[in-house]
C-alpha positions, 0 to 999 in steps of 0.5 A: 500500500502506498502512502499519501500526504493529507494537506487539509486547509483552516476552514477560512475563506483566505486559507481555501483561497490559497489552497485551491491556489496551491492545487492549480500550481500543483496540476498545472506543475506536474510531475517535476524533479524533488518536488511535491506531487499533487495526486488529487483533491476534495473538500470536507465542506465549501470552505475547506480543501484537502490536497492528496500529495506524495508522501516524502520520508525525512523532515523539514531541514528547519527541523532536522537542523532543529531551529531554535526560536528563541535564538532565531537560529539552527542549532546543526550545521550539515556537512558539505558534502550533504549541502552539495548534494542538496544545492544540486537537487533544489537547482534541479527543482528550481530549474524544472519549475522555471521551464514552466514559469513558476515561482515557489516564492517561499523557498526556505529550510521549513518548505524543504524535506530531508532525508538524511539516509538517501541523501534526497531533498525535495521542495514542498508547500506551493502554496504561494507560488505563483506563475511569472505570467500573472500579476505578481503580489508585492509581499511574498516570500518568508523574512530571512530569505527575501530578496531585495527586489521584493523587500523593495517592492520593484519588478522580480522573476524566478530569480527570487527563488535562487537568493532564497536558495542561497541564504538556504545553503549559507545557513544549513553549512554556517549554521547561522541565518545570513539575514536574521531580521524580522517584520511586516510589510511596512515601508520601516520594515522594508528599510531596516530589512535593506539595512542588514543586506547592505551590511552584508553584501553591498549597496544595491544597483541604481536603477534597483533604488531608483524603481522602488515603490517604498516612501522616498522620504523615509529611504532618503533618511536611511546613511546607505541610500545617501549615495543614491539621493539628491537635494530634490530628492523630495520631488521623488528624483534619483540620480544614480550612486554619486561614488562607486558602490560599496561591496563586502566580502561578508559572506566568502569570510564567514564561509571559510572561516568555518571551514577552517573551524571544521578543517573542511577541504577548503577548495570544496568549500571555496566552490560552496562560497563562490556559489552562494555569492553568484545567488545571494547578489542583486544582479546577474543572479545564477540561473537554475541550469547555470548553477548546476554547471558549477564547479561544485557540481563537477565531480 
């Protein structure tokens, strides 16, 4: 006898709303590489669904690394031969979904089951994906692995998924949440939210600040965005960086650092940090299929 997965929504009009959300991506997803399978739906009563999906052995990776909520940080951190073997299976999922223009949107260890006898991986919980062709809602995504451009509120694509991705791997080899940072979808929350991602790689790009839709009057007030305002700022006018932009080294230091701690082989996770920096990055983000011709990949 096989067994199935019951995802059984709160009898809510908004939690129906996103299941029958989550059942269209599913069927509409197919069968695709480390994901979730959809294997049919019914309801209980007019407000409530229940998603029949594949059961997948193992545990959330925020569970097996076990999260603790009052540090707001793992307690485990994975070998890097484990965190190669995931990276490889979520690139090969995220690469599937972008073939079929869909973004999962809330890429993170909970969304991710492990496990760890097999070595497998496979992403879970569609249901805020969305597909890249529909109109695309300015708060997704959970708060330690949101990128900028939706922190911003300006114009984003799949690539959002692979910054999430890459604060996945910086925490599961680190053991440490590379933006650890909490909030709402408050324009001060956005801000403070830029502050800790520009402490730790870098000042974003121009025309990156330039399309936000956040207050201009609070952003302008903010000692990183000095470089990008002007004295008419407040006529909603920016000019481009008045000096070069600023650029940390933040996340190859912590990386080997804790190789060095761990005494890993240092070119593997070289390769690991190299990887992570083309993901977690404002522009020329890795693709899924560029990511799985790295040389961390090629054993």
């Amino acid at each position: 006898m096989h067994q199935v997965a019951l995802k059984v929504c709160k009898a809510k009009k908004e939690y129906f709303r996103q299941s029958v959300q989550e059942n269209d991506i599913l069927h509409y997803k197919g069968q695709t590489p480390h994901t979730v399978e959809l294997l049919g739906s019914f309801l209980l009563n007019p407000l409530q669904s229940v998603l029949v999906l594949n059961y997948l052995q193992g545990q959330s990776l925020r569970d097996y690394c076990e999260f603790d909520a009052k540090k707001g940080q793992p307690k485990w951190a994975l070998a890097i031969d484990d965190v190669s073997k995931i990276a490889r299976q979520m690139f090969e999922a995220l690469a599937a979904l972008k073939e079929r223009g869909i973004i999962h949107a809330d890429l993170n260890p909970a969304n991710i089951i492990y496990y760890e006898q097999k070595k497998k991986a496979a992403l879970t919980d569609f249901g805020l994906s969305i597909k890249e062709t529909d109109p695309l809602p300015d708060y997704i995504q959970t708060h330690y692995y949101r990128s900028p451009e939706v922190v911003l509120k300006v114009p984003y694509d799949a690539s959002v998924d692979i910054w999430s991705l890459g604060c996945v791997l910086y925490e599961i080899y680190c053991g440490q949440i590379l933006f650890p940072i909490q909030g709402t979808e408050e324009d001060k929350d956005r801000i403070q939210h830029m502050r800790m991602i520009t402490t730790r790689i870098g000042l974003p790009p121009a025309s990156m600040v330039a399309a936000t839709k956040i207050n201009r009057l609070l952003l302008s007030q903010e000692p990183w965005a000095s470089s990008y305002t002007h004295s008419t700022f407040a006529k909603n006018r920016l000019l481009p960086p008045t000096q070069p932009l600023i650029r940390t080294n933040f996340l190859r230091s912590n990386i080997m650092n804790v190789a060095r701690q761990r005494k890993d082989d240092l070119k593997d996770t070289g390769n690991l940090s190299d990887l992570i920096e083309q993901t977690v990055t404002y522009e020329y983000r890795l693709s899924p299929r560029e990511a799985l011709s790295h040389h961390l990949f090629q054993v």
